[in-house]
N, C-alpha and C positions, 0 to 999 in steps of 0.2 A: 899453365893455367890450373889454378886447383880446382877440385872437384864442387862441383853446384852442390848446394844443401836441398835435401829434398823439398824440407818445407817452403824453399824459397826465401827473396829478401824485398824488403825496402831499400829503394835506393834514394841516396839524398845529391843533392848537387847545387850549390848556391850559384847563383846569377845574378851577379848585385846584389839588389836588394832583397830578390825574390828564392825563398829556399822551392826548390824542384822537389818533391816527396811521390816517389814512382813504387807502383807493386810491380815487382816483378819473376812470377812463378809461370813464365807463358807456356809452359809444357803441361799445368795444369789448370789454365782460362784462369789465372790467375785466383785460385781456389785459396783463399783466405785462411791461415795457419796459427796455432797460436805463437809459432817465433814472429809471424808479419803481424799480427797487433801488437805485439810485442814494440817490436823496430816501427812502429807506426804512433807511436806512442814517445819513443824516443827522437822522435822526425819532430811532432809537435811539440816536445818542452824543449826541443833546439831550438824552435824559430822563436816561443816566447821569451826563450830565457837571455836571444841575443840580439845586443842591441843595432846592432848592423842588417839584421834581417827585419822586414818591411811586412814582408805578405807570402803567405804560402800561396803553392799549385799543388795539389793534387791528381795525379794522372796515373794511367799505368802503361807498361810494356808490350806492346802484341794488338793482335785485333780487339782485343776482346779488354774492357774495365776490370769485370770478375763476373765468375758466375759461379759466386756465394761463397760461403766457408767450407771449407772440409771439413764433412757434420761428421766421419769418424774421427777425426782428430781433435776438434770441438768436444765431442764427445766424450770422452777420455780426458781431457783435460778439465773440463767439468765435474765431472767425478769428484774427483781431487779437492773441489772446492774454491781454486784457486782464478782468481779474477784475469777477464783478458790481458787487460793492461794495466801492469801495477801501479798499485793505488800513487805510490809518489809521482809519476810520470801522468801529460795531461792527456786526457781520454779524446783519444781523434772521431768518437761518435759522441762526446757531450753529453752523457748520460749521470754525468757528477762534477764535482768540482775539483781540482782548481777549471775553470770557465777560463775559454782560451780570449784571451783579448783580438790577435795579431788577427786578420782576415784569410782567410781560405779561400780560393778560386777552385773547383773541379771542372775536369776534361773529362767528359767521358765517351766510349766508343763500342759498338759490337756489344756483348751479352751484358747487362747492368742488373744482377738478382742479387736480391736480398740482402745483404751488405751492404753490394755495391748501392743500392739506394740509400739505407741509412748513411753511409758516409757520406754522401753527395748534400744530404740535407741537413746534416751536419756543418758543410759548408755555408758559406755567404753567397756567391752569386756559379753557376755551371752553365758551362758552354759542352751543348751535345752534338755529337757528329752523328752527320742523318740516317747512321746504320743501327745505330743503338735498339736493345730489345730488352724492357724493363721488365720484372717481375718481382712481386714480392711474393711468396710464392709461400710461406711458414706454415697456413693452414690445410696445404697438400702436404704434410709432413707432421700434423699432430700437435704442432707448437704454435708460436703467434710470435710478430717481432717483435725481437729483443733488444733493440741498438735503439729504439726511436720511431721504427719507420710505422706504428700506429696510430703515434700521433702525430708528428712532423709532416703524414701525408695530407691527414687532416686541417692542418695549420695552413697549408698550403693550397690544398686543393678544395675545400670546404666537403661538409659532412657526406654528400651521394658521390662528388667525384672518387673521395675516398674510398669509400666502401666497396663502391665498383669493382678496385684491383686488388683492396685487402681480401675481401670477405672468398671471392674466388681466388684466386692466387694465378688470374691467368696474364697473358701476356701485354704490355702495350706500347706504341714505337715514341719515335723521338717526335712526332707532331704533337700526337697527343698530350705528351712529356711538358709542350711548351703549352697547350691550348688549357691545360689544367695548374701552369704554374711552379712544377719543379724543377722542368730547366727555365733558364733565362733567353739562350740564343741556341738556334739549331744552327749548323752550317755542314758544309758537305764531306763526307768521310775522310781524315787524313788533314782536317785544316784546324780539329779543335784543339788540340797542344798550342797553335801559334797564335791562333787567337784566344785563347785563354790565357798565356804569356803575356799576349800584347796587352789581355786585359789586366792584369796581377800588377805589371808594370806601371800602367796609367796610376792603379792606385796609391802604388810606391812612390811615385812621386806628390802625392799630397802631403800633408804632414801627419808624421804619422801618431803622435799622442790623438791628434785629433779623432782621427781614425779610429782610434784603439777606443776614445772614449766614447765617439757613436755609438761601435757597437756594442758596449754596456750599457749606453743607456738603452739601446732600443731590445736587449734581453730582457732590461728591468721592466721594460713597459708590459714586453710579453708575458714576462713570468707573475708580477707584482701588480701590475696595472698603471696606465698612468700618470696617475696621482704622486707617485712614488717616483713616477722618472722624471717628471715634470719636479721635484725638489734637489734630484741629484742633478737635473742637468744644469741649475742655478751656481748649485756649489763648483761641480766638475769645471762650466766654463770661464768660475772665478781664477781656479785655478790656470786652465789654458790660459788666458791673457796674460799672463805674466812669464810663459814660457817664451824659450829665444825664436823658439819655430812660428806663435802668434805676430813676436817684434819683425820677421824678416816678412811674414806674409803682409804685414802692416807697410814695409819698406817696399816691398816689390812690386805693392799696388799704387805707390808715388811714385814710382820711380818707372811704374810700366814695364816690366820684364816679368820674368816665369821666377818664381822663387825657388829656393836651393832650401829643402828642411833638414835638420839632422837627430829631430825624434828628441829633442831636450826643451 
């Protein structure tokens, strides 16, 4: 066996349709590196760039999601100048473009700080196991979040929920998590990998252009306003009716069975 990299890695692993996108540095609560956004970054323009993959997971190794970045390594590599995730490769915190089409599920479990939430809300829908202990935690440390998590908790949890856990940086569990909106399902420690699998799955089986163009249109609404997604979604779903995956969902509904898509 070769020797582990300090800074740890991303592991990938496809499952069908569904690519597996795992941190795993469990020796240090998977403490966020700049080779792991790196490899985090290459995880994500694997699943858009291929056409056999459907829907990421996002999960990690060990008890614990993460519990943050390694601010001295962070640190240092800031200096430098140079950007987490390079600029050609897509940004698994969506803080620039290219904008990931394909859908994201997160799992998360045990310590979920600072990162660990930006990433999470970076996703589409996360399923938390009921151990989880969130913090965004940047203004106990002189800084403020970087990845999203300022305004995405915002987006989410509306303006007093938010400020509650930004402005202090203190702790909050996986109830709360769901009662304010940023997970979607709690369930009990050790079960959220296979229901967020099961969930990621369900999706891969819809079609997946469709999919992909949901969730554009519903960035453009957030980002642009509705006006604006309300003319793309006109164009976009001229388009889908004439794809093979539209003809077979058309076929499968005379015909009474579950449809087979294949994203064309």
């Amino acid at each position: 066996m070769s020797e582990r990299h300090p800074e740890g890695q991303v592991v990938v692993e496809k499952r069908g349709a569904v690519l597996l996108i795992g941190l795993d540095r469990v020796e240090k609560r998977n403490g966020v590196t700049p080779k792991m956004f790196r490899e985090l970054g290459e995880a994500y323009t694997l699943l858009e760039s291929s056409p056999d993959l459907f829907v990421g997971l996002l999960h990690a190794k060990g008890g614990h999601f993460s519990a943050g970045i390694d601010l001295p390594l962070m640190a240092e590599y800031r200096k430098e100048g140079k950007p987490y995730v390079p600029l050609h490769l897509v940004d698994p915190v969506q803080m620039r473009e290219p904008w990931r089409r394909k859908p994201v599920v997160a799992a998360m479990q045990g310590l979920c700080f600072t990162i660990a939430i930006e990433l999470m809300l970076a996703a589409d829908v996360v399923i938390a196991a009921d151990d989880c202990r969130f913090a965004q935690m940047e203004v106990r440390r002189g800084i403020m979040p970087g990845a999203g998590g300022s305004f995405r908790i915002v987006e989410r949890a509306g303006w007093g929920n938010a400020m509650k856990w930004l402005l202090t940086g203190d702790e909050f569990d996986s109830a709360e998590a769901l009662r304010i909106g940023l997970v979607q399902e709690v369930v009990p420690a050790g079960q959220q990998f296979e229901r967020a699998l099961a969930f990621a799955q369900r999706v891969a089986e819809q079609a997946p252009l469709a999919v992909q163009a949901t969730i554009e249109n519903a960035r453009i609404a957030q980002g642009q306003g509705w006006i604006h997604a309300a003319t793309h979604v006109t164009a976009r779903n001229t388009f889908l009716y004439g794809t093979e995956d539209a003809a077979e969902g058309r076929r499968s509904f005379v015909e009474k069975r579950v449809a087979r898509f294949v994203g064309r």
